[in-house]
Backbone as CSV, one residue per row, in Angstrom:
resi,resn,N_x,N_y,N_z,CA_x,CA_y,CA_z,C_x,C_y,C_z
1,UNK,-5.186,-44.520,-29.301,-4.812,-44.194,-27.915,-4.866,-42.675,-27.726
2,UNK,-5.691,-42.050,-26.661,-5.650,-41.186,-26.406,-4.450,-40.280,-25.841
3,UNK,-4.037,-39.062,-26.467,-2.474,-38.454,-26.440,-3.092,-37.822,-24.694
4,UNK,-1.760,-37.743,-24.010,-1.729,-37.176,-23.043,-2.198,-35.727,-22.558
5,UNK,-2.757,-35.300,-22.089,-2.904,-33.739,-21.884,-1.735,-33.399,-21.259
6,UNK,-1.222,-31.985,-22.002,-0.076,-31.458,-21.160,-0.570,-30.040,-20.646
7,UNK,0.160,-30.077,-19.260,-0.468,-29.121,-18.027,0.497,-27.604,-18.576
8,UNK,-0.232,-26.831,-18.586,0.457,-25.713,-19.427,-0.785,-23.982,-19.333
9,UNK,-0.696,-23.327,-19.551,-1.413,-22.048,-19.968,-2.342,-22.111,-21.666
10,UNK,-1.813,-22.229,-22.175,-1.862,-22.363,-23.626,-2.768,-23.500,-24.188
11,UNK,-2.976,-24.624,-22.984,-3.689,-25.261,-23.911,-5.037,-25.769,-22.759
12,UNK,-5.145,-25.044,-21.862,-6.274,-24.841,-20.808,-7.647,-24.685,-21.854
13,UNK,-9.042,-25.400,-21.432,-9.946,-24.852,-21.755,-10.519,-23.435,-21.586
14,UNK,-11.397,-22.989,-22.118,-11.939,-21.889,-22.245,-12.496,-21.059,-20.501
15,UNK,-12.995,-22.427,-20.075,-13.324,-22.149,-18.874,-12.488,-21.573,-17.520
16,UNK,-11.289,-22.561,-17.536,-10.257,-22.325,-16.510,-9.374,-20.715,-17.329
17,UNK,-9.461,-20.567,-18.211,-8.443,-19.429,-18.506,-9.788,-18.562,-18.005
18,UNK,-11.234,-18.457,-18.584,-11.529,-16.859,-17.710,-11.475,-17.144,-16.467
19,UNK,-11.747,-18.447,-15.379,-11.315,-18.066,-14.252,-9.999,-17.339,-13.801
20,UNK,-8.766,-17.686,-14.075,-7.894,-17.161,-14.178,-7.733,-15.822,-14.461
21,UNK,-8.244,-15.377,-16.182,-7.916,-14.045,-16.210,-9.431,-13.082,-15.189
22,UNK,-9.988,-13.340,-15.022,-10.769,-12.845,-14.409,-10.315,-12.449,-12.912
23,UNK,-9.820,-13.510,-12.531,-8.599,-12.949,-11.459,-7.896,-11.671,-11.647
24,UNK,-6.930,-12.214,-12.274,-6.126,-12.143,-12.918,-6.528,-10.376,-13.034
25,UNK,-7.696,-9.695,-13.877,-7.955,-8.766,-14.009,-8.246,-7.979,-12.384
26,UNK,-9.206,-8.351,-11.727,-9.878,-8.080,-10.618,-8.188,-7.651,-9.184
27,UNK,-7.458,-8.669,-9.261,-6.401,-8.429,-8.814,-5.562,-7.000,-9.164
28,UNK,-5.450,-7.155,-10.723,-4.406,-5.582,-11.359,-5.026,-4.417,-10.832
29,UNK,-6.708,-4.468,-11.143,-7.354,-3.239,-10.717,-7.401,-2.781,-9.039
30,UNK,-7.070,-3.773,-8.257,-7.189,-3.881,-6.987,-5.726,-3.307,-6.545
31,UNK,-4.528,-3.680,-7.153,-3.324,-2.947,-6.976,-3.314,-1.859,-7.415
32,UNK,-3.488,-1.196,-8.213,-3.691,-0.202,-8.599,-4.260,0.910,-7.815
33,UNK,-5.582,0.732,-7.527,-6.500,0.911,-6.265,-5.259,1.117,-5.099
34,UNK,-4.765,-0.014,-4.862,-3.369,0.218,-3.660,-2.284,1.193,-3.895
35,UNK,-2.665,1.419,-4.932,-0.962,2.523,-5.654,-1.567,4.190,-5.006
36,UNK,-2.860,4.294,-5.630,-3.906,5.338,-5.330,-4.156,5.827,-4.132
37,UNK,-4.165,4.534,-2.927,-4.273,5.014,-1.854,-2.975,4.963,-0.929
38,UNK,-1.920,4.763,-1.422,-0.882,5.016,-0.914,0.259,7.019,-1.206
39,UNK,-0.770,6.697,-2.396,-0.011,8.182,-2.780,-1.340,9.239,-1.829
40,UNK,-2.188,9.556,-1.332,-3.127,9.814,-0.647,-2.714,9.473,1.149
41,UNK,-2.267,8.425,1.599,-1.948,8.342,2.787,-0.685,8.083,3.169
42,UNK,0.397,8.468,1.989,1.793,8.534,2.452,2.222,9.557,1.291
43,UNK,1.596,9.796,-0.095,2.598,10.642,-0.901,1.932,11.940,-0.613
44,UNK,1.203,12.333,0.351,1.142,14.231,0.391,1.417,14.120,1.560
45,UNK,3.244,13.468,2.299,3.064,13.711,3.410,3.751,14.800,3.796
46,UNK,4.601,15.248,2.360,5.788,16.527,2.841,4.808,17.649,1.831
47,UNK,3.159,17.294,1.429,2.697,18.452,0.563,2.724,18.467,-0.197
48,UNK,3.350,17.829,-0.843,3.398,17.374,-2.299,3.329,16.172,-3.229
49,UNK,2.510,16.477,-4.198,1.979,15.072,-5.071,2.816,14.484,-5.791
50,UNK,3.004,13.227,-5.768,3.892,11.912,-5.436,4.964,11.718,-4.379
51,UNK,5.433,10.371,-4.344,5.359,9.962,-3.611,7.523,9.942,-3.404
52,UNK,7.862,10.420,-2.372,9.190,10.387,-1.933,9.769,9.762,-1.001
53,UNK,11.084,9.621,-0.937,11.938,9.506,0.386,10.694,10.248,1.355
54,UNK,10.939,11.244,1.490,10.460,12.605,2.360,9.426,12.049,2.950
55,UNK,8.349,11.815,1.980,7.167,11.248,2.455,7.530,10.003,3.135
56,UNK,7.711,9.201,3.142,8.054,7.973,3.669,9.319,8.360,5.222
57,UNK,9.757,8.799,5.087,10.580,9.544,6.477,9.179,9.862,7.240
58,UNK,8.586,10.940,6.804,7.681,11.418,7.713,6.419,10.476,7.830
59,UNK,6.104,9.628,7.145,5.108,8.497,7.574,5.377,7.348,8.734
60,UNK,6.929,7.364,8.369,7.438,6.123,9.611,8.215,6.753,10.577
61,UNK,9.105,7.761,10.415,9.778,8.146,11.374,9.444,9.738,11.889
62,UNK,8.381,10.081,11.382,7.877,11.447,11.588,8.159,12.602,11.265
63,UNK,7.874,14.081,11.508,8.427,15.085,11.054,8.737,15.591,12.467
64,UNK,10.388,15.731,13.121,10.091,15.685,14.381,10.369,17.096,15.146
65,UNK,10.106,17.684,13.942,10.194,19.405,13.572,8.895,19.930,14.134
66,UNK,8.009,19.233,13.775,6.749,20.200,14.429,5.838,18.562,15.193
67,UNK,4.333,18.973,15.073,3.237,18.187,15.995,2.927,17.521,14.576
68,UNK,2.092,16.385,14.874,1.359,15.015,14.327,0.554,16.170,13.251
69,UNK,-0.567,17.077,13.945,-1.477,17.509,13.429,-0.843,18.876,12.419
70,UNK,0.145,19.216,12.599,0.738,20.140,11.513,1.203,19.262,10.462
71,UNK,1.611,18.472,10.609,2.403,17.195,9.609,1.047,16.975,8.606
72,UNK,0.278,16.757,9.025,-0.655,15.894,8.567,-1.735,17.728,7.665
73,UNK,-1.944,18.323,8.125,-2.578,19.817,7.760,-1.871,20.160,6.677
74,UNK,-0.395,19.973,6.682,0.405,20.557,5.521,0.791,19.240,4.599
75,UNK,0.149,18.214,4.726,0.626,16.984,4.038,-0.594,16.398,3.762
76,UNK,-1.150,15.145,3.857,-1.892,14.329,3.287,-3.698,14.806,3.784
77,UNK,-3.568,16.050,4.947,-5.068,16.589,5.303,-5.374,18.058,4.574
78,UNK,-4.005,17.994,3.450,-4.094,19.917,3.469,-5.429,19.780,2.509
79,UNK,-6.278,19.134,2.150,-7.160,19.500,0.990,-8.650,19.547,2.281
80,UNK,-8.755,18.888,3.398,-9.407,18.803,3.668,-9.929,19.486,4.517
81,UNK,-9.644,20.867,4.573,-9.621,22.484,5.477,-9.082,23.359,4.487
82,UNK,-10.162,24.264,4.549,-9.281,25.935,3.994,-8.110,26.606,4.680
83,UNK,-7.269,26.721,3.625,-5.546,27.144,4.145,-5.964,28.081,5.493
84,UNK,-7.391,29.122,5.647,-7.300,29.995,6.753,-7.452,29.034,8.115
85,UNK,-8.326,27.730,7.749,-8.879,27.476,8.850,-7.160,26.791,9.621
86,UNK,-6.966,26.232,8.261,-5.476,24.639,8.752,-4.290,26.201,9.752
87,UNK,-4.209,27.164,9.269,-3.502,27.982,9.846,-3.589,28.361,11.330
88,UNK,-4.934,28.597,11.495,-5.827,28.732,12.560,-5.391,27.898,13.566
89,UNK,-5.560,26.476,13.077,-5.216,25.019,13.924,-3.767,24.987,14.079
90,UNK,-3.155,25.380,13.301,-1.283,25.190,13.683,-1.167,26.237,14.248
91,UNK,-1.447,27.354,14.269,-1.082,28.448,15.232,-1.567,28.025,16.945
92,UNK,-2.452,27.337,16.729,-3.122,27.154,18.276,-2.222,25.951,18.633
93,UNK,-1.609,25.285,17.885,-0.697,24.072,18.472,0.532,24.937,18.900
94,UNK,0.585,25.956,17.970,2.120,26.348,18.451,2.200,26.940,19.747
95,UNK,0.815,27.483,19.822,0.742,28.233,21.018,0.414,27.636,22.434
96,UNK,0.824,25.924,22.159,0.729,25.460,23.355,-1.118,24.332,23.773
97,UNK,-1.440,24.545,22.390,-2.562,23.727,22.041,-3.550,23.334,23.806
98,UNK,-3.672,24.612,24.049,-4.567,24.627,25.424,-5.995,24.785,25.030
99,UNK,-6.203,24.166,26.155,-7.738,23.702,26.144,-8.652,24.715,26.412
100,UNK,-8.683,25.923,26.795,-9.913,27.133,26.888,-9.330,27.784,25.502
101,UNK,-8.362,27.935,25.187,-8.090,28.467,23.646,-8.591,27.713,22.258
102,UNK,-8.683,25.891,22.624,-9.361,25.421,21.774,-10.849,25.474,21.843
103,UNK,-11.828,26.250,22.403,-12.631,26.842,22.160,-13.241,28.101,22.135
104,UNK,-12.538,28.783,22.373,-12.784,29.747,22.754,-11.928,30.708,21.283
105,UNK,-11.201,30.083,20.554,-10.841,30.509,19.201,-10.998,29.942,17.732
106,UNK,-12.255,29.367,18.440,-12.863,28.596,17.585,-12.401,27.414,16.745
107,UNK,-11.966,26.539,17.187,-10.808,25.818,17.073,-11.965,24.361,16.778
108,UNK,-12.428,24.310,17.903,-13.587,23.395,17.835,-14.457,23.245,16.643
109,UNK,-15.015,24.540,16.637,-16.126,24.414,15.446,-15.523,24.053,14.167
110,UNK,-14.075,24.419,13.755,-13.207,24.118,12.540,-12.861,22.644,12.415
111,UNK,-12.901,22.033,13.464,-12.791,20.301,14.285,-14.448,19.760,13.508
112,UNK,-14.894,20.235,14.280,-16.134,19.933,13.981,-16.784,19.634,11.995
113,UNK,-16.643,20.983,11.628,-17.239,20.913,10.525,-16.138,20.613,9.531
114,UNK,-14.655,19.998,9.514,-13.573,19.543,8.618,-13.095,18.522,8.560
115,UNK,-13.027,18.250,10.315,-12.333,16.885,10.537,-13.578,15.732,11.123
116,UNK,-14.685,16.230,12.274,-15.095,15.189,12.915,-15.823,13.917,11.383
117,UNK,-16.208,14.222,10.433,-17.490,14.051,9.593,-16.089,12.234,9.391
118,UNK,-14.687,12.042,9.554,-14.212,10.923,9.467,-13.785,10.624,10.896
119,UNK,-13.326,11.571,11.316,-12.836,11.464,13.050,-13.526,11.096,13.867
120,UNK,-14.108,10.411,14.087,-15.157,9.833,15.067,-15.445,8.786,15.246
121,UNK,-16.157,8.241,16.513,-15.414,6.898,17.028,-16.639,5.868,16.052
122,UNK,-17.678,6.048,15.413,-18.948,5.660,14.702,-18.266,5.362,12.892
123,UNK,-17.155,5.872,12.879,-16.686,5.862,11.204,-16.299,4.641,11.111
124,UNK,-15.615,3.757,11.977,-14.919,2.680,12.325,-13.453,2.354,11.332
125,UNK,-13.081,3.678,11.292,-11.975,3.738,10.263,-10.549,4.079,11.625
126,UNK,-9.412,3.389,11.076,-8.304,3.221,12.367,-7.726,4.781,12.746
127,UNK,-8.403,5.900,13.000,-8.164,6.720,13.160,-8.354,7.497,14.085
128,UNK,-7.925,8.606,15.257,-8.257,8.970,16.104,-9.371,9.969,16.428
129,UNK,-10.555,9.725,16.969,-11.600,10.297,17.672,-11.400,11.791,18.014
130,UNK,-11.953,12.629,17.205,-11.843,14.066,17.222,-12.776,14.593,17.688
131,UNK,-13.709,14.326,18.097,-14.763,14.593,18.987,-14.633,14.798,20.791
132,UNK,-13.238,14.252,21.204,-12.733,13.646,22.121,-11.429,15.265,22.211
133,UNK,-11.621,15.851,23.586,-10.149,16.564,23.105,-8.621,16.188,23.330
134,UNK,-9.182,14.920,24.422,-8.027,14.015,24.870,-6.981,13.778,23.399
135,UNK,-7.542,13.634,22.739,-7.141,12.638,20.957,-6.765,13.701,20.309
136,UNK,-6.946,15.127,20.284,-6.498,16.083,19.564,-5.290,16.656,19.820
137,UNK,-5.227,16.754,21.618,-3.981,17.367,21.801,-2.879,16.746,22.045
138,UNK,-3.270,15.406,21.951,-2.529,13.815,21.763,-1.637,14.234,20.598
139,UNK,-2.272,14.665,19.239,-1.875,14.920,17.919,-0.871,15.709,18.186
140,UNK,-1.172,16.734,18.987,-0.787,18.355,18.897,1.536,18.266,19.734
141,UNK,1.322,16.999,20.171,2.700,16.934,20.407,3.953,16.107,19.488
142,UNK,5.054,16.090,19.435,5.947,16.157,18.305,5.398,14.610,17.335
143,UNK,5.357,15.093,16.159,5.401,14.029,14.936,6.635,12.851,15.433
144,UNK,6.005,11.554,15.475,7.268,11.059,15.580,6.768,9.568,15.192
145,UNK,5.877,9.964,13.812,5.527,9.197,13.071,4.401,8.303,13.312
146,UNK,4.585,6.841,12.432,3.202,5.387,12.850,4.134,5.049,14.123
147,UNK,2.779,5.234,14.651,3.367,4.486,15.958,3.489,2.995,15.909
148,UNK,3.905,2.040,16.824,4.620,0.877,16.916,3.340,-0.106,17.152
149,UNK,2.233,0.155,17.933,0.773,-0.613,17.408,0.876,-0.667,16.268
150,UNK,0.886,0.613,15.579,-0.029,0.970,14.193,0.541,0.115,13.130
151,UNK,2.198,-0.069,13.677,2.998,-0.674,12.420,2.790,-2.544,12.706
152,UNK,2.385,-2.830,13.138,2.221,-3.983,14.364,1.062,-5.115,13.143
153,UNK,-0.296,-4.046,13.901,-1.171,-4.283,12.980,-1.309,-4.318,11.544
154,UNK,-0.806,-3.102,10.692,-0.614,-3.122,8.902,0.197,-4.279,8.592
155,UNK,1.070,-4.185,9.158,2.670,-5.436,9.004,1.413,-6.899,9.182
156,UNK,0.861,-7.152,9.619,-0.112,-8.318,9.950,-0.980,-8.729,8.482
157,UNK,-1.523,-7.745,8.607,-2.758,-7.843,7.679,-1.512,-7.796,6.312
158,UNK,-0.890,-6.912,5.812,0.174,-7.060,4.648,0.558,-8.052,4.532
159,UNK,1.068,-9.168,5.892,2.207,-10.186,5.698,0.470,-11.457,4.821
160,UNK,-0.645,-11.462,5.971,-1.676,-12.565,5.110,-1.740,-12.282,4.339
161,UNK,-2.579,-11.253,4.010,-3.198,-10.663,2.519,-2.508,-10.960,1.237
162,UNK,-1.399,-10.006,1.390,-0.503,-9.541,-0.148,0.390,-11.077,0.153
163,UNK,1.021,-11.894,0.837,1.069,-12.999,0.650,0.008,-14.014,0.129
164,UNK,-1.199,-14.160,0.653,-2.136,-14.933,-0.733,-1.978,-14.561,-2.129
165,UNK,-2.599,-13.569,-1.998,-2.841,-12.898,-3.195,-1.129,-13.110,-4.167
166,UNK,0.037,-13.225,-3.504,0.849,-13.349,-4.460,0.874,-15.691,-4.789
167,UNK,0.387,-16.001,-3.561,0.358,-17.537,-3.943,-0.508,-17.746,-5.158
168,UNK,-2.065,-17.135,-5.438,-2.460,-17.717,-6.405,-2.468,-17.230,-7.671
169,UNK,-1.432,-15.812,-8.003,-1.191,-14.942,-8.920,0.376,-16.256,-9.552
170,UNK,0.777,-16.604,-8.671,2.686,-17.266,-8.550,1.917,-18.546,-9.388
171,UNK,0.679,-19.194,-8.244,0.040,-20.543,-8.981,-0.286,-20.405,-10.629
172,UNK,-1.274,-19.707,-11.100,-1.522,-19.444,-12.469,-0.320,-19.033,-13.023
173,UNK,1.038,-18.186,-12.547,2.494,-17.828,-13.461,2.857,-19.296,-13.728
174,UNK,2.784,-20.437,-12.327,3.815,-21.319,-12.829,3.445,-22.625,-13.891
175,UNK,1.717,-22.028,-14.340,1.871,-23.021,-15.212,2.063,-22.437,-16.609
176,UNK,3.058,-21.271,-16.608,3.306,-20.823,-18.186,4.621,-21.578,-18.668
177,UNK,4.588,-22.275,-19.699,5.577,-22.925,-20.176,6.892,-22.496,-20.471
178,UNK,6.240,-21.114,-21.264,7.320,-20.560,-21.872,8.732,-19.872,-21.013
179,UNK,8.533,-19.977,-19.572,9.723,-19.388,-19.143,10.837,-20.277,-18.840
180,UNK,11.868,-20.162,-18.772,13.179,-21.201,-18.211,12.621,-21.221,-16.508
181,UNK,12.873,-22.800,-16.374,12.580,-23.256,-14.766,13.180,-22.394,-13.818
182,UNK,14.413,-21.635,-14.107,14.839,-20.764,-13.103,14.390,-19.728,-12.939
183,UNK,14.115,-19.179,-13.870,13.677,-17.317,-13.917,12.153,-17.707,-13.354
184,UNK,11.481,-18.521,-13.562,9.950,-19.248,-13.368,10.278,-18.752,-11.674
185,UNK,11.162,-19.437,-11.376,10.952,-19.755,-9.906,11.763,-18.495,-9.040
186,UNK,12.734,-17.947,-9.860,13.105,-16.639,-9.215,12.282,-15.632,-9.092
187,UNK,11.121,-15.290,-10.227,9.966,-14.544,-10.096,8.742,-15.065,-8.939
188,UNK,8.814,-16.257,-8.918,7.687,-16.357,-8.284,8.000,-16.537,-6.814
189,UNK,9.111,-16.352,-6.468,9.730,-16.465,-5.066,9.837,-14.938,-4.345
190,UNK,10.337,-13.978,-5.706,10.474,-12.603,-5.511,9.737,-11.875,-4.655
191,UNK,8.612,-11.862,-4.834,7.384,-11.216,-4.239,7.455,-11.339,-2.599
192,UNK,7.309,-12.780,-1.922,7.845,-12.954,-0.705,9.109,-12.199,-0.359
193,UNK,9.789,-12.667,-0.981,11.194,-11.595,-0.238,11.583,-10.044,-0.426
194,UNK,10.306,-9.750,-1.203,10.740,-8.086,-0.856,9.230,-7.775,-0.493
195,UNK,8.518,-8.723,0.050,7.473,-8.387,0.940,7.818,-8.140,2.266
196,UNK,8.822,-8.818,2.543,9.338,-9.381,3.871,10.387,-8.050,4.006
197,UNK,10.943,-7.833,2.940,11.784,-6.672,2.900,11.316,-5.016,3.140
198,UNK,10.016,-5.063,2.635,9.276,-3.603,2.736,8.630,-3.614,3.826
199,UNK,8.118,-4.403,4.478,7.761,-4.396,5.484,8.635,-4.075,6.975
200,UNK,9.777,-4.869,6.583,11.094,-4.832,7.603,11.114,-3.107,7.926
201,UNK,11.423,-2.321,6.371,11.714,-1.373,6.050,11.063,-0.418,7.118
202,UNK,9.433,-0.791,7.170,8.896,-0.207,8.148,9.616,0.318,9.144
203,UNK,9.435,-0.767,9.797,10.344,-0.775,11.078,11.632,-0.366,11.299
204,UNK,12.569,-0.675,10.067,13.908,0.076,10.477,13.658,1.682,10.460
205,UNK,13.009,2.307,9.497,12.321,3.478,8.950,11.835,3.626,10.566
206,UNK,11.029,3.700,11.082,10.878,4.254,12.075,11.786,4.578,13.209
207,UNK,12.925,3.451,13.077,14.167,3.313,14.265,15.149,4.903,13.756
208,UNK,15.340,4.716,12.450,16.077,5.387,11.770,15.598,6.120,10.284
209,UNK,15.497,7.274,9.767,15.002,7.830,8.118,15.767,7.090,7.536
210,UNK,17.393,6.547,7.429,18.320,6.060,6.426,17.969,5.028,5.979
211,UNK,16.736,4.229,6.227,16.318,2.931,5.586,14.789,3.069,5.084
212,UNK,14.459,4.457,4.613,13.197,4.779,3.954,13.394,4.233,2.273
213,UNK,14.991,4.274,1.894,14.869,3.957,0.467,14.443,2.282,0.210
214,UNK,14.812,1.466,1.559,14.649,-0.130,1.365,12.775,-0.027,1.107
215,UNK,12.417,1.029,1.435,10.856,0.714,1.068,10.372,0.961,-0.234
216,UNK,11.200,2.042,-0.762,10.776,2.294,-2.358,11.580,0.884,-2.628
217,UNK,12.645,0.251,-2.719,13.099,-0.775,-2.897,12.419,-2.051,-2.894
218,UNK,11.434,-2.252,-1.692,10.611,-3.454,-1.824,9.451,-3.365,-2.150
219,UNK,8.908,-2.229,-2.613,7.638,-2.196,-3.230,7.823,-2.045,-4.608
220,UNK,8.826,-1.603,-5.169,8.814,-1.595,-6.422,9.156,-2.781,-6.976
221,UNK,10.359,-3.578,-6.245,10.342,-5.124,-6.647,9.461,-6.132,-6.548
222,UNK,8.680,-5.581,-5.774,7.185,-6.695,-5.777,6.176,-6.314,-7.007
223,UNK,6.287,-4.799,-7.156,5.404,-4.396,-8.227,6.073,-4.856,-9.429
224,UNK,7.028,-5.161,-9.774,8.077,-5.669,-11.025,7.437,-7.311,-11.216
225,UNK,7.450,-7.797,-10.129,7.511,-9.032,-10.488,5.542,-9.537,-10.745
226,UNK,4.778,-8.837,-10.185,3.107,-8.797,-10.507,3.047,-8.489,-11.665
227,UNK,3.974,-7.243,-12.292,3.454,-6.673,-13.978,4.344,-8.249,-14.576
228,UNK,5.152,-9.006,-14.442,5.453,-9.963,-15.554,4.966,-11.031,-14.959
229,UNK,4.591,-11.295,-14.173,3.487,-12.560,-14.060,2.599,-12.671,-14.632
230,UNK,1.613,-11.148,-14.829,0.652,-11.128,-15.224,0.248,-10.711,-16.712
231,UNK,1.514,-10.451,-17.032,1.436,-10.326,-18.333,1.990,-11.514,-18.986
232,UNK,3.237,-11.986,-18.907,3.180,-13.793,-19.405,2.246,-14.501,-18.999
233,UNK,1.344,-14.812,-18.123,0.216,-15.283,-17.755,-0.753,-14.989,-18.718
234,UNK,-0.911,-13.743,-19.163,-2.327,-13.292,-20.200,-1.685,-13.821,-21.781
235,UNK,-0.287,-13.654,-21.581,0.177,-13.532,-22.918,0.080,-15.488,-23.409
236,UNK,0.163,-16.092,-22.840,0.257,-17.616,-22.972,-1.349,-17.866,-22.678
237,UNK,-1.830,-16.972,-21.813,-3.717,-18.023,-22.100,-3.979,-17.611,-23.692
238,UNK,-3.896,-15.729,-23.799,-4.293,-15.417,-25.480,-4.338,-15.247,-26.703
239,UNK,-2.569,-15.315,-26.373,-2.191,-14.841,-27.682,-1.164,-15.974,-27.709
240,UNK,-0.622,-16.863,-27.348,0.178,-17.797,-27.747,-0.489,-18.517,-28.392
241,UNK,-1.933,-19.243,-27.642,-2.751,-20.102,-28.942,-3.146,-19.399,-30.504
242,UNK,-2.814,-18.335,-30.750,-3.328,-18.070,-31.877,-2.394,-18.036,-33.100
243,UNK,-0.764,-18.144,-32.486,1.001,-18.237,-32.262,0.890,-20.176,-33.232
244,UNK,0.528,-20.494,-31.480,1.478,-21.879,-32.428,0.919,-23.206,-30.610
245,UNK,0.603,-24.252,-31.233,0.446,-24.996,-29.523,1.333,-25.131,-28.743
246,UNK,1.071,-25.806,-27.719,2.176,-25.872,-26.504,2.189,-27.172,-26.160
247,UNK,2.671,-28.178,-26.447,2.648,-29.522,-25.957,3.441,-29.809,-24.089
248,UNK,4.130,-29.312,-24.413,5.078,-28.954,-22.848,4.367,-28.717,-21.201
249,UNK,4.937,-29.583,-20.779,4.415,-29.464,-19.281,4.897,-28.874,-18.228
250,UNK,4.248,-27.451,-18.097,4.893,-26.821,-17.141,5.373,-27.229,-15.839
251,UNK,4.080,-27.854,-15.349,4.501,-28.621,-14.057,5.781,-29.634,-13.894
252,UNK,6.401,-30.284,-15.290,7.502,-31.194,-14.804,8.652,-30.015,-15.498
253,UNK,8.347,-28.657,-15.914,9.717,-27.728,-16.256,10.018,-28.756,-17.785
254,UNK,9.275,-28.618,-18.116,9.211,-29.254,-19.878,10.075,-28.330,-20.650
């Protein structure tokens, strides 16, 4: 009589584990990738490399000390203009960011050859049209952060996206044997609720700075619970078979 197959990590054919880790891989490198471009479009937002409170205040609730376009010159754009030119451009905001002064002090041509080459309505990147002077001097009035579209839309695409992506990362965790049925299911639940939590964060973060820490808070608990999924996940397709078998069925919490 043929013995039962038991549903497990460990005793998967060859085939279904590289689908899996192949995921599995393609996914880590892809967060990562997300870590990269978050320290780039939120950690140089107070000027400095990594990523803070500070930065995160001034990404959601603004810097409401000066204009959009000084925020952004002395934070996450300072590499992308010479300190004379970015000076140039904040002095002309301070001075009331008028329109015969933005050309006439060459303000334009520094637009032109620093900023338009992403600023433009042909890049199709969610950013405002610098070619346009309507959109510049738009910038040029008080920081007062992502605006409420902007958070509207990311919050959208975050809630589908990084919700799949945690269903079929949670699917391949829950068939590892080796964890107790509870911690199994407290990890794989985690991810949702401090998705739901960092995201919130957004939004309170913009109402108020005093809820910028709930965002280091829910991104780091989501990032906690991806590094041990994915490492009990690798650790039970590779190195447990070489350990000892797994008769146990994850699916009935064996």
């Amino acid at each position: 009589m043929a013995s039962t197959h038991k549903i497990n990590l460990c005793s998967q054919g060859i085939a279904l584990k590289a689908l899996f880790t192949g995921y599995l891989i393609v996914v880590a490198i892809g967060y990562m990738m997300a870590m990269v471009q978050i320290q780039f479009t939120h950690g140089l937002a107070d000027g400095e490399l990594g990523l803070s409170i500070d930065d995160i205040v001034y990404s959601y609730y603004g810097k409401r000390s000066g204009s959009v376009i000084e925020a952004k010159l002395n934070g996450s754009m300072q590499l992308m203009a010479p300190e004379e030119d970015r000076l140039k451009i904040i002095n002309w905001v301070h001075k009331g960011a008028n329109e015969q002064a933005f050309y006439d002090t060459g303000i334009r041509q520094i637009m032109d050859t620093s900023c338009v080459m992403c600023h433009n309505a042909e890049s199709g990147l969610p950013i405002p049209d610098f070619t346009q002077f309507k959109n510049i001097v738009e910038r040029a009035k008080t920081d007062t952060g992502a605006s409420f579209s902007s958070l509207a839309r990311v919050s959208h695409i975050h809630l589908f996206g990084i919700a799949f992506i945690f269903m079929f990362v949670g699917l391949i965790f829950s068939l590892a044997a080796g964890v107790p049925k509870y911690l199994k299911a407290t990890v794989v639940v985690m991810p949702y609720l401090f998705l739901i939590l960092d995201i919130s964060s957004w939004w309170l973060t913009k109402l108020n700075p005093n809820f910028a820490w709930l965002v280091i808070i829910g991104g780091g608990a989501m990032a906690v619970s991806f590094c041990f999924m994915w490492v009990v996940s690798m650790y039970e397709m590779w190195i447990m078979p070489r350990i000892h078998s797994d008769t146990r069925d994850a699916l009935l919490d064996e």
